[in-house]
C-alpha positions as CSV (number, residue, x, y, z in Angstrom):
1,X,-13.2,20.1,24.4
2,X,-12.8,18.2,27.5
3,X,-11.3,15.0,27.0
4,X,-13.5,13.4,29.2
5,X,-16.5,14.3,27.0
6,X,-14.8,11.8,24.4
7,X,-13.4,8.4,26.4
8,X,-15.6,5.7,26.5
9,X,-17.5,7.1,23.2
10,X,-17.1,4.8,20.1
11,X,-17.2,6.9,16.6
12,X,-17.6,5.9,13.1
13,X,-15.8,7.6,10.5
14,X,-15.7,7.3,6.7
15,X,-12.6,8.6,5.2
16,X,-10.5,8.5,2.4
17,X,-11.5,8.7,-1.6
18,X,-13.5,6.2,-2.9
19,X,-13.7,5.9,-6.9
20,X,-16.1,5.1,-9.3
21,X,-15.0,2.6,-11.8
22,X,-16.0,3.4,-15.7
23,X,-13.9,0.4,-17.1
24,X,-11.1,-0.8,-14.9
25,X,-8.8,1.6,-16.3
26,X,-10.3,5.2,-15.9
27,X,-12.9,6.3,-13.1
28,X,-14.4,9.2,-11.3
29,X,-13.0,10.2,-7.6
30,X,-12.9,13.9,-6.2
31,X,-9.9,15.1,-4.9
32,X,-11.1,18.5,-3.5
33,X,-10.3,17.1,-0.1
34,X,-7.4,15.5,0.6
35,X,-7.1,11.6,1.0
36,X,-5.9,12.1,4.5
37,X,-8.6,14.6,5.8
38,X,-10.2,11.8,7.4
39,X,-7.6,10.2,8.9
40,X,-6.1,13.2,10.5
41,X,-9.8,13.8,11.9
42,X,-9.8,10.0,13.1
43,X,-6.5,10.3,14.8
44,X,-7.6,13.5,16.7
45,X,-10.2,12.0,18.3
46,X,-8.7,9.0,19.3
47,X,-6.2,10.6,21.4
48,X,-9.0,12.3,23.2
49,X,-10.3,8.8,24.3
50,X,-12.4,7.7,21.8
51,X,-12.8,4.3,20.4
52,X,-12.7,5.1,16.1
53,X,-14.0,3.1,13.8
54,X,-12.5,4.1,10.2
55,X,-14.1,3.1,6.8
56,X,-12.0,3.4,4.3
57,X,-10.7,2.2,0.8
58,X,-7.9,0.7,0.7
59,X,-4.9,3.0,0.0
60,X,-1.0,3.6,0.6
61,X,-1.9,6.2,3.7
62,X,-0.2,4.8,6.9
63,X,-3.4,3.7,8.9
64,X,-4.3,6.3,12.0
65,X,-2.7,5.1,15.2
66,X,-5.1,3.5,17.5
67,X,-7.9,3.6,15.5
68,X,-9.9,0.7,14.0
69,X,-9.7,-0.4,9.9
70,X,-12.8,-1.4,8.1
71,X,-11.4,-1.6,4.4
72,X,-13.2,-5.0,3.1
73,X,-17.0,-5.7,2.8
74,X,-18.2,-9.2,2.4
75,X,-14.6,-10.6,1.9
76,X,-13.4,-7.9,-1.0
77,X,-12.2,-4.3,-0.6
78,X,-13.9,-1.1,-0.3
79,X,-13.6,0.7,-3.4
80,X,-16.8,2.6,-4.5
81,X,-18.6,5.0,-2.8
82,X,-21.8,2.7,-2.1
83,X,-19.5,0.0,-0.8
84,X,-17.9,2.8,2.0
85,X,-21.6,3.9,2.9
86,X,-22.9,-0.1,3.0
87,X,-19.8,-0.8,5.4
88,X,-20.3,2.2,7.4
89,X,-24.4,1.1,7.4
90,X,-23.7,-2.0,9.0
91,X,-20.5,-0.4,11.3
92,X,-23.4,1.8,13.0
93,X,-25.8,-1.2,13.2
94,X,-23.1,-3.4,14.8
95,X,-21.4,-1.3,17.2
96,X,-24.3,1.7,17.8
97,X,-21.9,4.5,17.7
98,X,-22.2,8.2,19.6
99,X,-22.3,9.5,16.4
100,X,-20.7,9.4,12.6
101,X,-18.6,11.4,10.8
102,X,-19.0,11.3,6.9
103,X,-15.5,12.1,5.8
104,X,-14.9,10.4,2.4
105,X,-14.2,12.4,-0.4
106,X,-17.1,11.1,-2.3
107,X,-17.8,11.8,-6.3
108,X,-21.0,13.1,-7.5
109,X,-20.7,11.0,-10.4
110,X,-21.0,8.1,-11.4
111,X,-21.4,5.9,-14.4
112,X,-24.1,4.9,-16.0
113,X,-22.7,1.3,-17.6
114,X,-19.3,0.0,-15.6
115,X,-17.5,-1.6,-18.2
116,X,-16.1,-4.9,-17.8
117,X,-13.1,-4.1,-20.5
118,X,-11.0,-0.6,-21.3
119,X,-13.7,1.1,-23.6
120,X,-12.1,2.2,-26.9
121,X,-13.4,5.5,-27.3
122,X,-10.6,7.6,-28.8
123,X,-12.6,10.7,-31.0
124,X,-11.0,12.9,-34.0
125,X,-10.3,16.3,-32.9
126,X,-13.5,18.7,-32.6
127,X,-15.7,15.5,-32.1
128,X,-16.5,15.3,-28.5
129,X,-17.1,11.7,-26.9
130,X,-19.7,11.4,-24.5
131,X,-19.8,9.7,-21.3
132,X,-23.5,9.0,-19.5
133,X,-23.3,9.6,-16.1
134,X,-25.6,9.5,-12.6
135,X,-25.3,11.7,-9.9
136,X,-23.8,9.1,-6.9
137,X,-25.0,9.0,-3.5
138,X,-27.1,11.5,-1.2
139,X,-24.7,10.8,1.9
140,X,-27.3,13.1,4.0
141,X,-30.4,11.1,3.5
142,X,-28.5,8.0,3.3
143,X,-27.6,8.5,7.4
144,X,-30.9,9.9,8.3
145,X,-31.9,5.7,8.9
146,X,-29.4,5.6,11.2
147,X,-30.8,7.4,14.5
148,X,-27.3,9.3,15.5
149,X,-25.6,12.6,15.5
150,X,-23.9,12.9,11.8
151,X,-21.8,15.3,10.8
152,X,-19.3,15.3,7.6
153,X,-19.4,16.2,3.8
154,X,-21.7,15.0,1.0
155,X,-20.9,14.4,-2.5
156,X,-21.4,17.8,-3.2
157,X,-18.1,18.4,-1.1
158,X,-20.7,20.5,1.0
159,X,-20.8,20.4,4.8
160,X,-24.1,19.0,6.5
161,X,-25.1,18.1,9.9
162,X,-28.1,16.6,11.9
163,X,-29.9,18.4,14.3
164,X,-29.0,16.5,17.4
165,X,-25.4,16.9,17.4
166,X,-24.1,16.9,20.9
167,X,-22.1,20.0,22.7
168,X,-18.9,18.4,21.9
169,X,-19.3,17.7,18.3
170,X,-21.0,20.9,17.2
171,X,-17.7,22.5,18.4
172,X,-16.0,19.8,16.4
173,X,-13.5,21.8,14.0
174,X,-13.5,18.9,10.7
175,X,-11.9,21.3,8.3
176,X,-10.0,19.4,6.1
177,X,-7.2,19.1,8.4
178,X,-5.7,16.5,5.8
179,X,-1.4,16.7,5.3
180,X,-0.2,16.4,2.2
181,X,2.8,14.8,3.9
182,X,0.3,12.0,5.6
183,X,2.9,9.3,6.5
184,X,2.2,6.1,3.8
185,X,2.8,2.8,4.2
186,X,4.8,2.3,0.8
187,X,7.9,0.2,1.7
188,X,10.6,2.0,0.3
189,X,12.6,0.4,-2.9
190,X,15.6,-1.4,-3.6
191,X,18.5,1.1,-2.2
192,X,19.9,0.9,-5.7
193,X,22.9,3.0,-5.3
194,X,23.9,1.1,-2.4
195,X,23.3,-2.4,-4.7
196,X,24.9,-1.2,-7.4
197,X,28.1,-0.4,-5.7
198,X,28.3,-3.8,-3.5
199,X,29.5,-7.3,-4.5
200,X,25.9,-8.7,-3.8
201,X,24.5,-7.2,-7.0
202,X,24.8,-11.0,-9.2
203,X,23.6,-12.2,-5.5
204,X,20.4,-10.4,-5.4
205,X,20.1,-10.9,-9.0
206,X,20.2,-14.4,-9.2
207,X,17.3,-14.3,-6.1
208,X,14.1,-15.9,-7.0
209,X,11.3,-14.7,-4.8
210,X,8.2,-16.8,-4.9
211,X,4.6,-15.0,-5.2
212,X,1.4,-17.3,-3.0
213,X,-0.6,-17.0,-6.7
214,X,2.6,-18.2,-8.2
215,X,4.0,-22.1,-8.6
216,X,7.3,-21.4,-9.8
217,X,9.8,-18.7,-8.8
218,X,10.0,-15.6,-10.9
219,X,13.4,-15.3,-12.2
220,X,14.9,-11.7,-12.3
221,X,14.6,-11.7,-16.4
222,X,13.7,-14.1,-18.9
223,X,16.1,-16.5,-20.6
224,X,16.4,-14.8,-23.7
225,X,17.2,-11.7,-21.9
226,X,19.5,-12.7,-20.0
227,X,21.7,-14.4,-22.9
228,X,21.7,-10.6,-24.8
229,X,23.2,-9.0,-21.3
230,X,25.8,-9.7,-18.8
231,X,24.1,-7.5,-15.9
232,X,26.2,-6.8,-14.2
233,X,26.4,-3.2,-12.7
234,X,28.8,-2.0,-15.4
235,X,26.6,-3.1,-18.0
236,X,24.3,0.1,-17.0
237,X,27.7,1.8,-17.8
238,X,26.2,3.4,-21.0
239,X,23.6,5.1,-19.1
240,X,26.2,7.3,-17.5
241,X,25.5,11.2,-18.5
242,X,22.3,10.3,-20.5
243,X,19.7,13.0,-20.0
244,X,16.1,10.9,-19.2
245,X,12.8,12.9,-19.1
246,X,10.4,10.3,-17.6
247,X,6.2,10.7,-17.0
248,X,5.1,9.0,-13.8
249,X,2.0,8.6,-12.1
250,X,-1.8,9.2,-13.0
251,X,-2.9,12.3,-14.6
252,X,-6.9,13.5,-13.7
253,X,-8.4,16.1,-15.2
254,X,-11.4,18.2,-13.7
255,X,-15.2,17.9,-14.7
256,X,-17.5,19.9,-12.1
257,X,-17.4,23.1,-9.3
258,X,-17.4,20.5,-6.6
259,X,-13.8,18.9,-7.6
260,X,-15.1,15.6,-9.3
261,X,-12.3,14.2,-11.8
262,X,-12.3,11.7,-14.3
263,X,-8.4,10.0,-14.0
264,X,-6.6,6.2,-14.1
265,X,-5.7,3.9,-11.7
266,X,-1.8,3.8,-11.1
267,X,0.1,4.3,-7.8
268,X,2.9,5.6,-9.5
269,X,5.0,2.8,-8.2
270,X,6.4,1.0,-11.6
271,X,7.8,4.4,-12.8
272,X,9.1,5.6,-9.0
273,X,11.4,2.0,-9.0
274,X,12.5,2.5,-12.9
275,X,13.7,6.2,-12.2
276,X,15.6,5.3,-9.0
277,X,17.5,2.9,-11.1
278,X,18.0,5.2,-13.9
279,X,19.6,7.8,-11.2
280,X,21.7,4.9,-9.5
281,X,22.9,3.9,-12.5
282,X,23.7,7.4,-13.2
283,X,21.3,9.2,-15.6
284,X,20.1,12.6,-14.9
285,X,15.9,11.7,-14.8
286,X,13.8,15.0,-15.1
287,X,11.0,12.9,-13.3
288,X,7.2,14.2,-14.1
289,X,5.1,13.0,-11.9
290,X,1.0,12.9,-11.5
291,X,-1.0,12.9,-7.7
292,X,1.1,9.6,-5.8
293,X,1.6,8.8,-2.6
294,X,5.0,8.0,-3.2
295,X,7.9,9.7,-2.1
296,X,10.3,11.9,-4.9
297,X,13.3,9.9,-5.4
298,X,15.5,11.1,-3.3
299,X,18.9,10.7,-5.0
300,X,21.2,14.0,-6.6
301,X,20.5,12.5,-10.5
302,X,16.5,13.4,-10.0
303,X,14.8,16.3,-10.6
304,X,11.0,16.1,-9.7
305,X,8.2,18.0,-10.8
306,X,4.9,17.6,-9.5
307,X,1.7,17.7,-12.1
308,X,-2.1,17.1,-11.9
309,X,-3.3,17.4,-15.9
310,X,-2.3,16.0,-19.1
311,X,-1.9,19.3,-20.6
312,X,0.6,20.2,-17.4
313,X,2.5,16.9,-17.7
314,X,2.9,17.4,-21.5
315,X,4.1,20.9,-20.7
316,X,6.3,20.0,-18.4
317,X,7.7,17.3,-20.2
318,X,8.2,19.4,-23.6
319,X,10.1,21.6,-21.3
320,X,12.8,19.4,-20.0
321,X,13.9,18.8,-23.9
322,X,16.5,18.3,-25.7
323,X,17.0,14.3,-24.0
324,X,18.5,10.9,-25.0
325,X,15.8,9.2,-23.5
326,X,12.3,9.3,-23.0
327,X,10.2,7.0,-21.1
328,X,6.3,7.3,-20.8
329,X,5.4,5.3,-17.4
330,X,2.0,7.5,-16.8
331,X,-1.4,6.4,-17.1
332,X,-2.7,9.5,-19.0
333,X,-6.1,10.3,-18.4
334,X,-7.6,10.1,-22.6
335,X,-10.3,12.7,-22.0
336,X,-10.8,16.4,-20.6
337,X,-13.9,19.0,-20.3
338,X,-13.0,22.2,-21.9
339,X,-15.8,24.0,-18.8
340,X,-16.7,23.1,-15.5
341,X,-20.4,21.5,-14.4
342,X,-22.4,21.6,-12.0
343,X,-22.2,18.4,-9.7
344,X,-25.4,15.9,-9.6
345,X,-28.2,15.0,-7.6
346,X,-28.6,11.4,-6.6
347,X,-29.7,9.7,-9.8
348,X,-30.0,12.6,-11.7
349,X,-28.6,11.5,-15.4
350,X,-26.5,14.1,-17.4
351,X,-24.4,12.6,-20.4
352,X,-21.1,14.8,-20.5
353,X,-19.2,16.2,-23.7
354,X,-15.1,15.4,-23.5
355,X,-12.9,16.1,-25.5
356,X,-9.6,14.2,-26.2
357,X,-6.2,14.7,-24.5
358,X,-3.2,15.7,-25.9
359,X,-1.0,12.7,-26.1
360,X,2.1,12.5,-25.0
361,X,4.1,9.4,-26.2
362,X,2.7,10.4,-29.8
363,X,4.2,14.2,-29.2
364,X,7.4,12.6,-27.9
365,X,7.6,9.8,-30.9
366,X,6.2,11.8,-33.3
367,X,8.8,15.2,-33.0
368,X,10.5,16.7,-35.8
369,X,12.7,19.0,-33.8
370,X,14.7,17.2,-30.4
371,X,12.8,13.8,-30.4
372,X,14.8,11.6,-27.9
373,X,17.1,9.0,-29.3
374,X,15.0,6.4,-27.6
375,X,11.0,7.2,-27.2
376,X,9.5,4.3,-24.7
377,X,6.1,3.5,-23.3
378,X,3.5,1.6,-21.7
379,X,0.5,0.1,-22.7
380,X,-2.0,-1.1,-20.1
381,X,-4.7,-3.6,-20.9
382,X,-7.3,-5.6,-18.7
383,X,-8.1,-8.0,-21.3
384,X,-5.2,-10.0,-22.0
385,X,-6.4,-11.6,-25.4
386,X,-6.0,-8.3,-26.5
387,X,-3.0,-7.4,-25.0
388,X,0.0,-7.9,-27.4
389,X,-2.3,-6.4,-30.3
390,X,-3.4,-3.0,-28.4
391,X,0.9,-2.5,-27.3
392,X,1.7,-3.6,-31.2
393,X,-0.4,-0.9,-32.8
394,X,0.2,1.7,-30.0
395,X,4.1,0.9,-31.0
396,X,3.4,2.1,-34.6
397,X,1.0,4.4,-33.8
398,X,2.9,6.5,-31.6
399,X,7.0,6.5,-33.3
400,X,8.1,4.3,-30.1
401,X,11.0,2.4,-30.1
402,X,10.0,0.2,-27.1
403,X,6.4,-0.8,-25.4
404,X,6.4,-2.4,-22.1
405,X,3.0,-4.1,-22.4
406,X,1.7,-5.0,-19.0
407,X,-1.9,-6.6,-18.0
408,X,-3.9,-4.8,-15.2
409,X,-7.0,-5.6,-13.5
410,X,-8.6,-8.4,-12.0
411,X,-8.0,-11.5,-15.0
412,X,-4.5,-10.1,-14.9
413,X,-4.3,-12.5,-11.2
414,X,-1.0,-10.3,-10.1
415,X,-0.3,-10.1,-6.5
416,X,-0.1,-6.5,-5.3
417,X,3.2,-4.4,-6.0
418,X,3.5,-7.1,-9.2
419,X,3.7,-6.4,-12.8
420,X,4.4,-8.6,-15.6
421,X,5.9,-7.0,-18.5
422,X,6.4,-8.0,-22.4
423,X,8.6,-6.1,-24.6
424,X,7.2,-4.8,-27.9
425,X,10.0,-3.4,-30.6
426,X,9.7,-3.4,-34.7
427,X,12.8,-5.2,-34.5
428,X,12.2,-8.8,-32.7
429,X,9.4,-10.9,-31.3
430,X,7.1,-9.9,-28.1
431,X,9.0,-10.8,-25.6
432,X,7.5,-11.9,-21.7
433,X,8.5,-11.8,-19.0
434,X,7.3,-13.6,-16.5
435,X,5.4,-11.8,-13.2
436,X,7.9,-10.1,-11.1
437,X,8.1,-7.8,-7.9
438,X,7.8,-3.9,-9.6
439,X,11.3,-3.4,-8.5
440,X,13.0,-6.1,-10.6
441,X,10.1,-5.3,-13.6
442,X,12.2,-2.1,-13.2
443,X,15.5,-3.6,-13.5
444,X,14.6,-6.0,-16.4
445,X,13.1,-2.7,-18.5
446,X,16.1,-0.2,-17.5
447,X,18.5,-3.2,-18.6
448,X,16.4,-3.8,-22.2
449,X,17.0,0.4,-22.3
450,X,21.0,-0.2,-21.8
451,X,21.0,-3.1,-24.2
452,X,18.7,-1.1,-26.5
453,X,21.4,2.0,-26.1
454,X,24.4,-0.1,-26.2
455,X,23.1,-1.5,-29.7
456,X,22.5,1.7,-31.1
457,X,26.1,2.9,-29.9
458,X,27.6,0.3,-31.7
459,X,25.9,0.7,-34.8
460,X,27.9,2.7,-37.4
């Protein structure tokens, strides 16, 4: 294609995968394309001379050189797949574009009801829980209003095009050119290693960076912590030689032909910091990990292995037993479809049969045979009245000996790359801390593991 056909010519492209939110927690995307098919399209064409336009949710993908970002609509961010198609709506009507490529990975579902809270629906196995779903958005007729060559995918994940498409884009190759090794614009963590073996460790410890939605400073752990623990570097001592088999990540499990998947929101980020510490401090971490854009840890102690399902992580966890330690950072998608469907038309309602996952803090807490000295996980929650109670019962529920309860979601009010994190054990009172950059959430939590391991070895 002559580059001369392209300078001048301003395109609109939607990209990325939006998601359909079912509660705040879990939600539908499709992930048959890959997150960066769009941008690798974008960036393509802008080095032939066109001016791009890119819709896309937010995400941790390094943005496509030279190319412009549309990622909020009316002062909030892109999410959904109606808020990419209403942002690219009024992108053609603002800028009248050559033409638009429709490169979102959209869903063909979504939910009937959106949920403001996590909806409790945990079934007995055999009993199937049923979600109502809608088919999402005809991406096709949705552009026909908009008087220009189109070209992309709809939320079938099948390839349509108007007929006017110009010489040069008819020739257009917009196979998913995606790479899986998209640069991201994650900032790397805390060179732990390197902090560990330096004199600035009680330095940077004793730092208090201030957070805009935050008044005070957020000290590196809580008072009551602190008087239990010397932190120093050799207080990780005890965590020399143990054998840690840590879940990461978001699981997602498959529900039609067309590659929709029902899965939870997590970057992977809280687990990625606490397992680069855990190596530093040196523990050998057998790292299972669900779809991230983060990097593996790159450090000798860390073996990664890379997982989509529930099943698969739980497999692949099982496998790296016998362990001192286990630690369940994962958002575990609850629910799977034992067959595939078909994918929906736009409105068309279906309600779908799922049956529960296998669950993996419960199969790690709950073994008779190898069951890790200490058994720890997380419990998620976007209504914080009912925070401490959910990470209480999941504590007994599921044999742990630690739950790092953490609020998520919008009442949570935590700046991004922020968690907040209260300790749940049978032995003393919750325990909060207060809201802290992910990489010292991951210091405070590795340093109640050493204090919780140091205890134990002192017990006779």
């Amino acid at each position: 294609m002559p580059i001369m056909d392209l300078i001048g010519k301003t395109l609109v492209i939607t990209a990325g995968i939006p998601v359909e939110s079912i509660d705040g927690i879990r939600h539908y995307a499709n992930h048959k394309r890959l997150e960066s098919h769009g941008f690798a399209v974008a960036q393509k064409l802008q080095k032939r001379g066109a001016r791009v336009i890119v819709i896309t949710p937010k995400n941790s993908l390094a943005a496509p050189e030279g190319c412009e970002i549309v990622n909020a609509l009316n002062g909030k961010s892109i999410v959904s797949g109606e808020d990419v198609m209403t942002a690219a709506e009024e992108t053609v009507k603002k800028h009248a574009p050559a033409a638009a490529l429709c490169l979102a990975s959209l869903s063909s579902l979504k939910p009937a009801t959106v949920f403001a809270h996590k909806i409790k629906a945990k079934n007995q196995p055999g009993k199937p829980v049923a979600l109502d779903v809608i088919g999402n958005i005809d991406v096709k007729k949705r552009t026909r209003p908009w008087n220009i060559p189109v070209i992309g995918y709809d939320s079938w994940q099948t390839l349509f095009m108007t007929a006017n498409l110009p010489g040069w884009l008819a020739t257009l190759d917009i196979a998913d050119q995606g790479e899986k090794n998209w640069p991201t614009s994650v900032e790397p963590g805390t060179d732990w290693p390197a902090l560990f073996e330096s004199k600035k460790f009680p330095e940077w410890l004793a730092s208090a960076p201030k957070h805009d939605k935050f008044n005070e400073p957020s000290a590196i752990l809580s008072s009551d912590i602190k008087a239990e623990t010397s932190l120093s570097p050799r207080f990780f001592d005890n965590l020399k030689g143990k054998t840690v088999v840590m879940t990461s990540g978001p699981t997602e499990e498959l529900l039609t032909k067309s590659g929709d998947v029902i899965t939870n929101f997590s970057s992977g980020q809280q687990g990625y910091e606490i397992a680069c510490i855990l190596a530093a401090a040196g523990a050998k971490v057998k790292y299972v990990v669900g779809r991230t854009n983060f990097p593996a840890p790159k450090h000798e102690n860390v073996e990664t292995t890379r997982v989509t399902s529930a099943k698969s992580m739980l497999a692949a966890a099982e496998s790296k037993l016998p362990a001192d330690i286990y630690i369940g950072v994962a958002a575990v998608a609850d629910f799977c479809r034992k067959g595939l469907g078909n994918p929906l038309a736009e409105n068309e309602a279906e309600s779908i049969n799922l049956d529960q996952n296998s669950d993996i803090l419960a199969a790690m807490g709950t073994r008779a045979e190898n069951r890790p000295s200490f058994v720890i996980g997380f419990a998620a929650e976007n209504d914080p009245s009912k925070l401490i109670a959910y990470a209480t019962d999941k504590l007994a529920k599921k044999k742990a000996d630690l739950i790092c309860a953490n609020p998520v979601g919008e009442q949570s009010n935590l700046p991004k790359g922020t968690n907040q994190i209260t300790f749940i054990t049978t032995a003393d009172n919750p325990r909060r801390l207060p809201p802290l950059p992910k990489s010292q959430a991951a210091l405070a939590i590795v340093a109640k593991i050493a204090a919780l391991s140091e205890a134990s070895a002192k017990t006779p």
